[in-house]
N, C-alpha and C positions, 0 to 999 in steps of 0.2 A: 504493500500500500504506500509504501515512501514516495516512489515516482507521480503517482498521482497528486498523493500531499503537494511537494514540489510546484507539480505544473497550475494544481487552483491555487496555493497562496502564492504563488509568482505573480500569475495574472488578476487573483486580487487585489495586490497590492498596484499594479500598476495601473488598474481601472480607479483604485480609490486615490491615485495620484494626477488621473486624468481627470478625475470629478475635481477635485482640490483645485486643481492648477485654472480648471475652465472655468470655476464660478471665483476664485480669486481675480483673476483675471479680467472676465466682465463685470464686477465689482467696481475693479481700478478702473479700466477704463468706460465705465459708463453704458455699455453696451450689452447686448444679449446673444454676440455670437457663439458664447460659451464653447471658444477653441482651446483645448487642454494639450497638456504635451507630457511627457515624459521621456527619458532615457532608455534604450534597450538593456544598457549598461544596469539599471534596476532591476530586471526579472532575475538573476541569480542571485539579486541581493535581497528581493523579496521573499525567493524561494525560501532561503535557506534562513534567511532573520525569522522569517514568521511561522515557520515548520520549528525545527534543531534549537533557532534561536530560545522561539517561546518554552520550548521543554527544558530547556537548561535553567531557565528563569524562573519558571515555576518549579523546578524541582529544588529549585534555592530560596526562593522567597513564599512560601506557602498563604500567608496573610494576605489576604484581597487588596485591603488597601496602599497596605507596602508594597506590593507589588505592581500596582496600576500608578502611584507615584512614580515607582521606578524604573517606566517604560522610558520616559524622557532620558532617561540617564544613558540608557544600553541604546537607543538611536543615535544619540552624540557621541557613544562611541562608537556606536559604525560608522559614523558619518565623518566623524576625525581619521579615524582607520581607514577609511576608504578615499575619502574628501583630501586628504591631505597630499597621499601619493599619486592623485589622479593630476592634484592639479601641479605638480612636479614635470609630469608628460603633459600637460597642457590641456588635459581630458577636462572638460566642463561637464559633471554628472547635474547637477544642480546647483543654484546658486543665489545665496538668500542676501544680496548687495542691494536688491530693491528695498530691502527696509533702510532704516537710521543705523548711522555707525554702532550705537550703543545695542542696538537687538540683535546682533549677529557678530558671530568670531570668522574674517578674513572670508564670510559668504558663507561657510563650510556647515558651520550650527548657526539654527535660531534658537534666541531665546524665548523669544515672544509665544515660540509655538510647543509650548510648553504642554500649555492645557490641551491642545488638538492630539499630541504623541500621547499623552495620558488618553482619551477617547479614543485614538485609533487601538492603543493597546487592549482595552474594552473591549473594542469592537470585533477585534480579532477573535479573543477569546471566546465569543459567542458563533462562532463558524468551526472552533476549533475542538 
């Protein structure tokens, strides 16, 4: 059953990052074309953060609430982990510079999206 795990939360995650990005998006700019986008370079980081990821997490932090806090924490560190050496090769995975200097470290993490990583970590677990 693994491979299948893999291929729905891959594509979960990249559909819940296409919704994110399109209604962010037509938000900022005032419009309803609700165009989303995401990276290819995401689906093995979907797959395997929200499969292996989630199981390691939960089998460490058992308490609900410590644990839906602590989603925020384990996305910055993928995102550091990942974000850091992509952007070494020049690879753009994503890039959070449209906020204020203060809500974001070098584009790589937001801070601001603090509370949305805690929901989406919820939300997973409810598929999962």
């Amino acid at each position: 059953m693994i491979i299948p795990d893999l291929i729905f939360f891959g594509c979960f995650g990249m559909f819940a990052e296409i919704v994110f990005t399109a209604i962010t998006r037509s938000y900022q700019n005032k419009s309803l074309n609700l165009m989303g986008h995401v990276s290819l370079w995401m689906f093995p980081v979907y797959a395997i953060g929200l499969t292996w990821g989630f199981d390691l997490i939960e089998y460490l932090i058992s308490n609900d609430i410590f644990r839906w806090l602590s989603y925020p924490l384990w996305i910055w560190l993928v995102e550091i982990s990942i974000g850091v050496p992509a952007s070494k090769k020049n690879i753009e995975i994503w890039n959070y510079r449209y906020l204020p200097d203060w809500a974001h470290w070098r584009g790589i993490i937001s801070f601001v999206h603090f509370p949305l990583w805690v929901l989406f970590g919820i939300l997973v677990e409810c598929f999962r």
